[in-house]
Backbone bond lengths (Angstrom), bond angles and torsions (degrees), N, CA, C in turn:
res aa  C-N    CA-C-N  psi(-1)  N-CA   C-N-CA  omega(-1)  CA-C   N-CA-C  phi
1 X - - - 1.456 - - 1.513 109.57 -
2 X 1.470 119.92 137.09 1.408 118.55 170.98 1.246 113.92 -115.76
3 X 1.063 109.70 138.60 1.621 122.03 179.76 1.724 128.95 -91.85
4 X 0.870 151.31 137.09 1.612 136.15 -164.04 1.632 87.55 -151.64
5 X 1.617 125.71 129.95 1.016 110.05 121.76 1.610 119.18 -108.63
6 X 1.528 87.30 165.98 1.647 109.67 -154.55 1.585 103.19 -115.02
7 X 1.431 150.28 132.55 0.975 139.66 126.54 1.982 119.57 -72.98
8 X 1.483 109.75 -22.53 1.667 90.92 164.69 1.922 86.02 -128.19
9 X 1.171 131.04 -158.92 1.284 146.45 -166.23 1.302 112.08 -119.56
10 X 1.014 122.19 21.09 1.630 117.02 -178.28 0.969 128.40 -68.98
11 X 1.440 125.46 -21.87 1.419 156.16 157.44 1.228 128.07 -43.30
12 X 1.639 86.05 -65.51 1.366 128.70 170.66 2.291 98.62 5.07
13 X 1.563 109.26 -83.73 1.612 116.66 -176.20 1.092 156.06 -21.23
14 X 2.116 86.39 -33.45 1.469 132.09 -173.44 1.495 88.07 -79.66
15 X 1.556 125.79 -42.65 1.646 112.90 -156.30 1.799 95.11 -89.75
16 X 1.198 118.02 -21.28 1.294 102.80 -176.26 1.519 119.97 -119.43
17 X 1.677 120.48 129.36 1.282 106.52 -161.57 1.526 126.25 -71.80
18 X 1.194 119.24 139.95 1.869 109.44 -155.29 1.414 104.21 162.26
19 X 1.160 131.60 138.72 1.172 135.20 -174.04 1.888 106.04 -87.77
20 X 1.201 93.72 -0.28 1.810 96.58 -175.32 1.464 114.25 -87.95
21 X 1.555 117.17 140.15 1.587 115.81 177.09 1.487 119.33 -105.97
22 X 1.055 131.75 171.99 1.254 134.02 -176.65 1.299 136.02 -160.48
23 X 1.609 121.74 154.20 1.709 109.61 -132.06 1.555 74.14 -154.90
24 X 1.523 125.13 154.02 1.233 128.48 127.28 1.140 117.80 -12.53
25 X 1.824 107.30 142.34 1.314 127.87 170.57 1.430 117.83 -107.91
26 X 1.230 144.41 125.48 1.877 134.98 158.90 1.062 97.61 -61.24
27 X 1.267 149.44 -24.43 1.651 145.53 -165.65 1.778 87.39 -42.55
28 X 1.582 127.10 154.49 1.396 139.59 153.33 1.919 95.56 -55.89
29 X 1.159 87.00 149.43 1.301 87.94 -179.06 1.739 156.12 70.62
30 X 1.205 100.92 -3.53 1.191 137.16 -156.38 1.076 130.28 -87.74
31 X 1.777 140.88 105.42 1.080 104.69 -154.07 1.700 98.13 -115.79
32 X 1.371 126.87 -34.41 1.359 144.80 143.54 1.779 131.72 -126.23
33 X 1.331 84.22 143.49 1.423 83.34 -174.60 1.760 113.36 -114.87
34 X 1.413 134.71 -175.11 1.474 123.85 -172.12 1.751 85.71 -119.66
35 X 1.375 108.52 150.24 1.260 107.58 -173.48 1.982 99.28 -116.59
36 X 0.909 128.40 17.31 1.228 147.72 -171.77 1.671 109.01 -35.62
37 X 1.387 95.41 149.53 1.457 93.25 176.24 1.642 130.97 -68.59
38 X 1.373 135.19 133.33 1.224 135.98 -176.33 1.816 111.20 -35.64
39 X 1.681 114.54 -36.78 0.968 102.27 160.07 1.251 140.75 -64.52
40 X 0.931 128.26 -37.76 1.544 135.96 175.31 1.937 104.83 -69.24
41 X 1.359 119.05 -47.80 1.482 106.14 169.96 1.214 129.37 -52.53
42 X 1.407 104.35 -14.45 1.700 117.12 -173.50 1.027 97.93 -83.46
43 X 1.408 143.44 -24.98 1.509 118.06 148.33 1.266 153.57 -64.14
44 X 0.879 110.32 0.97 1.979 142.90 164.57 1.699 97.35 27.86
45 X 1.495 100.26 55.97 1.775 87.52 168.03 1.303 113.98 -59.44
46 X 1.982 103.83 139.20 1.285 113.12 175.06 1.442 123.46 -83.73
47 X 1.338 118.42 163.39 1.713 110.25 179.73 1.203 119.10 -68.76
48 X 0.821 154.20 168.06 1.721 145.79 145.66 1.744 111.36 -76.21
49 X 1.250 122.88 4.99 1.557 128.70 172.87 1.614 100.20 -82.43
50 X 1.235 111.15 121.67 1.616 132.07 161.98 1.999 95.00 -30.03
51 X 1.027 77.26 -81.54 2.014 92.35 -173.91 1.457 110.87 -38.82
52 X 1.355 137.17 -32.98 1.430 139.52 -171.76 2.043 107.17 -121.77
53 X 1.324 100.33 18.15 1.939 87.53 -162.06 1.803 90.01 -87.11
54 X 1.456 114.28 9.71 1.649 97.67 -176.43 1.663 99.85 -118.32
55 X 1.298 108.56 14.95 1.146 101.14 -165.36 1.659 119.60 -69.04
56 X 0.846 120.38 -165.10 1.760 107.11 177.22 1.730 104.20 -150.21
57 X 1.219 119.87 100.34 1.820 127.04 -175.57 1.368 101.99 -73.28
58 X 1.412 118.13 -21.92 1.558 113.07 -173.96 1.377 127.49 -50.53
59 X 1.130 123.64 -27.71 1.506 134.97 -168.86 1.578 111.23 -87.41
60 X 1.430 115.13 113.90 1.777 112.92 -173.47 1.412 105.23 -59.97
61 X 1.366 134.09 19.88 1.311 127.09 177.29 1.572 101.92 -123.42
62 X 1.395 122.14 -3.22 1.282 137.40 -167.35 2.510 95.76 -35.22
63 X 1.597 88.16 119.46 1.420 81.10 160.25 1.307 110.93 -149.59
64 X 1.630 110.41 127.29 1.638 109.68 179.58 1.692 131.41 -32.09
65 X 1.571 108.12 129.57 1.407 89.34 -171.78 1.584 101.03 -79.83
66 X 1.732 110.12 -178.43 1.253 122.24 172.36 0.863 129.21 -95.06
67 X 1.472 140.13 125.21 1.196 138.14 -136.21 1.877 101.25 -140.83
68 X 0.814 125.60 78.01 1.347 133.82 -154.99 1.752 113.12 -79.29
69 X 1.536 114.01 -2.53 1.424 111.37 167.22 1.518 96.34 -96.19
70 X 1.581 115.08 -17.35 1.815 118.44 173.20 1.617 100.97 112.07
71 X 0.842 106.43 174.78 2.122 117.58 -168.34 1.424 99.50 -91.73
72 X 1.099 133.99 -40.40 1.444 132.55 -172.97 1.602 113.24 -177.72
73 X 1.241 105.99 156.04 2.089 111.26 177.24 1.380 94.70 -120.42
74 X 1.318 97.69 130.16 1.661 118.02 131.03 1.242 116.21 -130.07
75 X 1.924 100.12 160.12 1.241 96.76 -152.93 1.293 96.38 -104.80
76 X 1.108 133.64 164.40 1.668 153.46 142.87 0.940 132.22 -156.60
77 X 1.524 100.20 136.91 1.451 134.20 -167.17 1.636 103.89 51.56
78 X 1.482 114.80 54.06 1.574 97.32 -170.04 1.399 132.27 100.02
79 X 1.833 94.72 -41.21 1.555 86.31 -173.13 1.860 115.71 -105.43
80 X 1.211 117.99 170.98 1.325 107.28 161.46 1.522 136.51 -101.41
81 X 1.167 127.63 112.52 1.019 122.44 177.21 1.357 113.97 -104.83
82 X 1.665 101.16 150.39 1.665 133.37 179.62 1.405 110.11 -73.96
83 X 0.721 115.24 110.99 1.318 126.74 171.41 1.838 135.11 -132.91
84 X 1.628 130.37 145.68 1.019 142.39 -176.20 1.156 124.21 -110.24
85 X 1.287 132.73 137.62 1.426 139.61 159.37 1.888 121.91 -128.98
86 X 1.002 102.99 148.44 1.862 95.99 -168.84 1.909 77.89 -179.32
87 X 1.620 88.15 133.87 1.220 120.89 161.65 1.912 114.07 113.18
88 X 1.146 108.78 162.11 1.801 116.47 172.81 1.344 116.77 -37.51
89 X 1.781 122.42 114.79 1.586 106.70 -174.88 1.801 103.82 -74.58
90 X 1.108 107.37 -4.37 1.851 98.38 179.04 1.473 121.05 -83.61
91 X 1.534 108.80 -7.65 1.360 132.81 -176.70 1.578 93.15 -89.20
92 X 1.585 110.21 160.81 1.572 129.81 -170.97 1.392 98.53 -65.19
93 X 1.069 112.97 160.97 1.257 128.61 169.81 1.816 109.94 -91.28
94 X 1.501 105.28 165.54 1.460 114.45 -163.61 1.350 90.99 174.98
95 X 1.947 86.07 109.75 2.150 90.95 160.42 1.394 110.40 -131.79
96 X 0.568 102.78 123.64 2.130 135.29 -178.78 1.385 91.30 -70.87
97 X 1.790 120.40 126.77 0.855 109.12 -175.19 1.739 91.04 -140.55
98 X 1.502 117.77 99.56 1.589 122.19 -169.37 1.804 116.80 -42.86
99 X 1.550 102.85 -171.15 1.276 97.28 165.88 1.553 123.37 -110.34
100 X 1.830 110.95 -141.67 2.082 98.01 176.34 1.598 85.69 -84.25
101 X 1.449 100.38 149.02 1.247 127.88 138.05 1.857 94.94 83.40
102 X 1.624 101.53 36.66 1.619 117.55 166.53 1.073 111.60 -118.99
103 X 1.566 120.44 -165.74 0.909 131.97 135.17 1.615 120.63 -164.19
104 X 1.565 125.81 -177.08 1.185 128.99 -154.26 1.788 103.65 -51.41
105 X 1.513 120.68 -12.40 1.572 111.41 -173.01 1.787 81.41 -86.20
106 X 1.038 151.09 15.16 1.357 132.79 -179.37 1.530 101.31 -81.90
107 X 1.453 118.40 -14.82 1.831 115.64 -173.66 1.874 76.20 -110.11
108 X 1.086 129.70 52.48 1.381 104.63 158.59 1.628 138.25 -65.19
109 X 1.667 89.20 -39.68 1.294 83.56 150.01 2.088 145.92 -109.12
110 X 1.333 90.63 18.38 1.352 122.30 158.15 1.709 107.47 -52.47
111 X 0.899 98.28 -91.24 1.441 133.70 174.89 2.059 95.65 -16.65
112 X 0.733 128.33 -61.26 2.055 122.24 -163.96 1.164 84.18 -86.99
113 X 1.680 140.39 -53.72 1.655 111.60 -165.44 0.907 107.39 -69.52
114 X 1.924 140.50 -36.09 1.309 135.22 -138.09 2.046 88.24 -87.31
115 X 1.743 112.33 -31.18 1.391 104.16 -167.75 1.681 114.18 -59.93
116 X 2.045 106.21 -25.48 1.251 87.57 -177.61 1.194 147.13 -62.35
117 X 1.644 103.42 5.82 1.294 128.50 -171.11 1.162 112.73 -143.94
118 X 1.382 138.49 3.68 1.495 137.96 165.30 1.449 116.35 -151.94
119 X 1.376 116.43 149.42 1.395 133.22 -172.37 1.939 90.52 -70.54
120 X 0.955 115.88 116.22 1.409 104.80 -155.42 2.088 103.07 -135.51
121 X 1.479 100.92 117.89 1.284 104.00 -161.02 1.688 113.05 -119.72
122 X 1.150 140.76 131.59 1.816 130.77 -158.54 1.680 82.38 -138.00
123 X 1.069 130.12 154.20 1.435 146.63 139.04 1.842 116.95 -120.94
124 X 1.217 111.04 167.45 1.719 144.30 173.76 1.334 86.77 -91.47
125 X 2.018 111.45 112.90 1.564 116.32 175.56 2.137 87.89 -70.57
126 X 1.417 99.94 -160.54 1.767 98.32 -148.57 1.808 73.95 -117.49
127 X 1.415 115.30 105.67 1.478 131.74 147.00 2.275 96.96 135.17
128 X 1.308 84.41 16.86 1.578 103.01 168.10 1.449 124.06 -111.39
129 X 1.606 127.11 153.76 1.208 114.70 166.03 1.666 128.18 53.94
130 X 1.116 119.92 -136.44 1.386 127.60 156.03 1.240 139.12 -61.35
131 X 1.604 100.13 -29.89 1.675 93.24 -172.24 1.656 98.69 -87.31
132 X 1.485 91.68 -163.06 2.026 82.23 -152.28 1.765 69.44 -91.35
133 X 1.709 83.68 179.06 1.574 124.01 179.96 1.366 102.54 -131.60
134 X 1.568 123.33 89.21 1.404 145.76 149.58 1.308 108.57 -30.79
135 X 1.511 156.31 150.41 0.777 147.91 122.31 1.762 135.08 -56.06
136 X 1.532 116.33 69.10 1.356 122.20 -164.37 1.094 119.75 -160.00
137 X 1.576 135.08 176.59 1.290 125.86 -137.00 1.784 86.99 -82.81
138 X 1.040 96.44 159.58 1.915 112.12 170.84 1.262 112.20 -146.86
139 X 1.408 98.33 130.35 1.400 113.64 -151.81 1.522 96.48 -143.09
140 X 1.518 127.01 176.70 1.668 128.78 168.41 1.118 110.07 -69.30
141 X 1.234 132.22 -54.79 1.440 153.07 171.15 1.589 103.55 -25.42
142 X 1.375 117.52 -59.35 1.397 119.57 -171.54 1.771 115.71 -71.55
143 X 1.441 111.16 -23.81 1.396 106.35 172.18 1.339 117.22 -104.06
144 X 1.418 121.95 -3.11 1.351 129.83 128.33 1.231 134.23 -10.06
145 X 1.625 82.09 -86.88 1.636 95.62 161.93 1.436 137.41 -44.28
146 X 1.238 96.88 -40.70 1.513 110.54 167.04 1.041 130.71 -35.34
147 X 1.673 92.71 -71.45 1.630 102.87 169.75 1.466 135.73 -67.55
148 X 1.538 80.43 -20.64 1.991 76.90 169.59 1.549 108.44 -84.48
149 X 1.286 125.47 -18.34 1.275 95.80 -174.76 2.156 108.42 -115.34
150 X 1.388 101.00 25.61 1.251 93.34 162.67 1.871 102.87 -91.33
151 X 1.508 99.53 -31.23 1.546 93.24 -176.37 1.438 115.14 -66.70
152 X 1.547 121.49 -11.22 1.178 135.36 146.75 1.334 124.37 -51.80
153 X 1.119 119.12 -82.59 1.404 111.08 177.31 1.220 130.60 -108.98
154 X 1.360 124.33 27.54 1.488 129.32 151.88 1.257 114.18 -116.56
155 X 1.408 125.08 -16.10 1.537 107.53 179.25 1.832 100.19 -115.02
156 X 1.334 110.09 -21.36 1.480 109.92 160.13 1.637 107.38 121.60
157 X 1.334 114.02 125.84 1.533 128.23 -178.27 2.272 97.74 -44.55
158 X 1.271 105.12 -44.88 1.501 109.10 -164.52 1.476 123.79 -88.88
159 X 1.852 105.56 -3.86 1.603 105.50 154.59 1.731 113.87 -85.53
160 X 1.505 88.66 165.95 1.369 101.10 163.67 1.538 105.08 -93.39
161 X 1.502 117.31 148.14 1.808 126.97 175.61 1.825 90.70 -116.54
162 X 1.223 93.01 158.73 1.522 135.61 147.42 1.400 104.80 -118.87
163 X 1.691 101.65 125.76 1.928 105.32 -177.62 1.543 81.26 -118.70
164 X 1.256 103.80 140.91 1.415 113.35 164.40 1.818 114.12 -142.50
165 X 1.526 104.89 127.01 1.807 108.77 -165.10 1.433 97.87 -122.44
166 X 1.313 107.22 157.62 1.290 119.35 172.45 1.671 98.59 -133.35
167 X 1.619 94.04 142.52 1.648 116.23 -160.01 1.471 101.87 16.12
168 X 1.202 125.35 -139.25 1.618 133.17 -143.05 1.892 97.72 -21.46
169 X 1.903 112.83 -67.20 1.437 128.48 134.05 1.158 108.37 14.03
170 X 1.395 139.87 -86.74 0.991 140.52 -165.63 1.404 105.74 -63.07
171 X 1.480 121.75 -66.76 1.995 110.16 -175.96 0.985 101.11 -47.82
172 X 1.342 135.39 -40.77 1.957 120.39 -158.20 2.024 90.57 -85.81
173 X 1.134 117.82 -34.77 1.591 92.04 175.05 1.755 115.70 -72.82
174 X 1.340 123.96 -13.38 1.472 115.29 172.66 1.051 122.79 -74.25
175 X 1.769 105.35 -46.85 1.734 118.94 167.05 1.409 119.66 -51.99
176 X 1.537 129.11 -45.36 1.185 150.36 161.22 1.806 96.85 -35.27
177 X 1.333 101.47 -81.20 2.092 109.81 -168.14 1.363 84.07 -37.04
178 X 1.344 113.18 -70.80 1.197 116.41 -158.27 1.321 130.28 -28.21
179 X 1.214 110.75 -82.18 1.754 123.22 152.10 1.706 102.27 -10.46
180 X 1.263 102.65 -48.82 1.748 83.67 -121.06 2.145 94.38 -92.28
181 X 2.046 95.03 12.06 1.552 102.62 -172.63 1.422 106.89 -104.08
182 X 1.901 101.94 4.30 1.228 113.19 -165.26 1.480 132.28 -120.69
183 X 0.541 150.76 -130.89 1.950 132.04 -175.14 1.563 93.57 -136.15
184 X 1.543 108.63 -10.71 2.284 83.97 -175.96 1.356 98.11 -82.29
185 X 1.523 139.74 3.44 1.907 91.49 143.52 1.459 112.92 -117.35
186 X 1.379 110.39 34.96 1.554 84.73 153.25 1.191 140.93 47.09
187 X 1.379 86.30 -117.17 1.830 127.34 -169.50 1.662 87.21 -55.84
188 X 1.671 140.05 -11.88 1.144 100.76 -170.91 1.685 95.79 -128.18
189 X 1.446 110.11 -171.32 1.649 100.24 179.09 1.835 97.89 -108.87
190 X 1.182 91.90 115.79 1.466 124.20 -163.90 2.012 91.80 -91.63
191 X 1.794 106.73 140.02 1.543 83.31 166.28 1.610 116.77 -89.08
192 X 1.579 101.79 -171.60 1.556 106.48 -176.55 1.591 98.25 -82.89
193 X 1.563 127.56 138.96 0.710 90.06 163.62 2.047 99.46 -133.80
194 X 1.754 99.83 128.32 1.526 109.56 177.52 1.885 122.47 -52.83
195 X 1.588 94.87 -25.30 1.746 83.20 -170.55 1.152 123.29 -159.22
196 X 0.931 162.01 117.13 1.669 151.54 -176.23 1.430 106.38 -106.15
197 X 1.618 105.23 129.90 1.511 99.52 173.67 1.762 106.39 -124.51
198 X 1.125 110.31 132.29 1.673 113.59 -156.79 1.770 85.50 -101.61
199 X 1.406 105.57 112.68 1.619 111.85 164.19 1.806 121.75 -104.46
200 X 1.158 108.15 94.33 1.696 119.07 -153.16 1.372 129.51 59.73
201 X 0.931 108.26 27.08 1.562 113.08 -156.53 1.278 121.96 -61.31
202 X 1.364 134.92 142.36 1.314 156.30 -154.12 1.618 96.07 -85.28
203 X 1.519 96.28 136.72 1.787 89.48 157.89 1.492 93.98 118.32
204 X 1.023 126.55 -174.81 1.369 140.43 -169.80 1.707 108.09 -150.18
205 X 1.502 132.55 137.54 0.929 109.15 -172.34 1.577 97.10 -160.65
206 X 1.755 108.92 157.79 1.838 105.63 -172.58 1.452 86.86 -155.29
C-alpha cells in the first residue's frame, strides 16, 4: 500500500491504477478532479443506483444532483447510511471519504470526472449528512470501522480500493489502510487496500 499526502492531487494517478491524471478543480467545491481523455468520458458508465442511473458524467461541468431522501442505504450496526456509487464496475475502485461537518455531496463535483475513469464510491460517515446520528460515543475507531467494512460489503472483500479522505476523511482513510494491511482483523475478511491518499487530513500521526 502507498500512502501520499497531498495538498493539490497531482500525484493523485501514481496511487491509483488507471491511465488517467489529475489536477485541481475551480469547480466550487472541489477538491480533485480526473482530467481523462475525451475518449474514455465518452463512455459515461452509468451507476447501478435507481437515484443516479440517468445521470450524465459527460459534461466537464458534470455536478451530482441532490437527492434529499439520499442515493442509497446500507445498513450498519442499525444505522443507515447514504451512500453513492457512479462509474464502470470493471474499472478500479475509489472511495472518497469527506471531512467533519460534510458529507458525500462535498465531492459533487469529484464524483462524474473521477467516474470516467474509476468505479468510484463516497458515503455520509454515521452522525453526518444523511445517514442517521445515533446518540453515542464517537470516536475514530467507529468510522474506521465503517470504512473498513463498507469496503467489505458494499464494494466487495475481492476488489482492490484506493480510499482517499479529506481532513476528518483523511484520519479514518489512514486508520482504515492501516488496519486493514495488518493482522488485527484477522479473524475477518478485511478488503485489499492499494492506496490511501490523505487530502489535508486531520490528526497527527508517526
Amino acid at each position: 500500500m502507498r500512502i501520499a499526502p497531498l495538498s493539490t492531487c497531482a500525484a493523485m494517478a501514481s496511487l491509483v491504477p488507471s491511465a488517467g491524471a489529475f489536477s485541481m478543480s475551480n469547480s466550487p467545491g472541489a477538491a480533485f478532479t480526473s482530467t481523462s481523455s475525451a475518449a474514455a468520458a465518452s463512455t459515461a458508465p452509468v451507476s447501478r443506483l435507481p437515484s443516479l442511473a440517468n445521470f450524465d458524467i459527460t459534461p466537464p461541468d458534470a455536478r451530482l444532483p441532490w437527492v434529499p431522501d439520499g442515493y442509497a442505504t446500507w445498513n450498519w450496526r442499525g444505522n443507515d447510511i447514504n451512500y453513492l456509487e457512479m462509474g464502470d464496475p470493471t474499472k478500479p475502485a475509489l472511495l472518497l471519504i469527506h471531512g467533519f461537518g460534510a458529507s458525500a455531496y462535498h465531492f459533487r463535483y469529484n464524483v462524474p470526472a473521477l467516474a470516467r475513469d474509476y468505479h468510484v464510491y463516497a458515503f455520509d460517515l454515521l452522525g453526518f449528512g444523511l445517514t442517521d446520528k445515533p446518540v453515542q460515543e464517537y470516536a475514530a475507531e467507529v468510522w474506521k470501522d465503517q470504512a473498513l467494512d463498507f469496503m467489505r460489503d458494499v464494494i466487495g472483500p475481492d476488489r482492490s480500493v484506493t480510499v482517499a479522505g479529506n481532513s476528518l476523511g483523511g484520519f479514518t482513510a489512514l486508520y482504515a489502510a492501516s488496519e486493514a494491511t495488518s493482522s488485527l482483523r484477522a479473524d475477518e475478511t478485511v478488503p485489499d487496500v492499494k492506496g490511501c491518499v490523505l487530502l489535508n487530513a486531520a490528526g497527527r500521526f508517526r
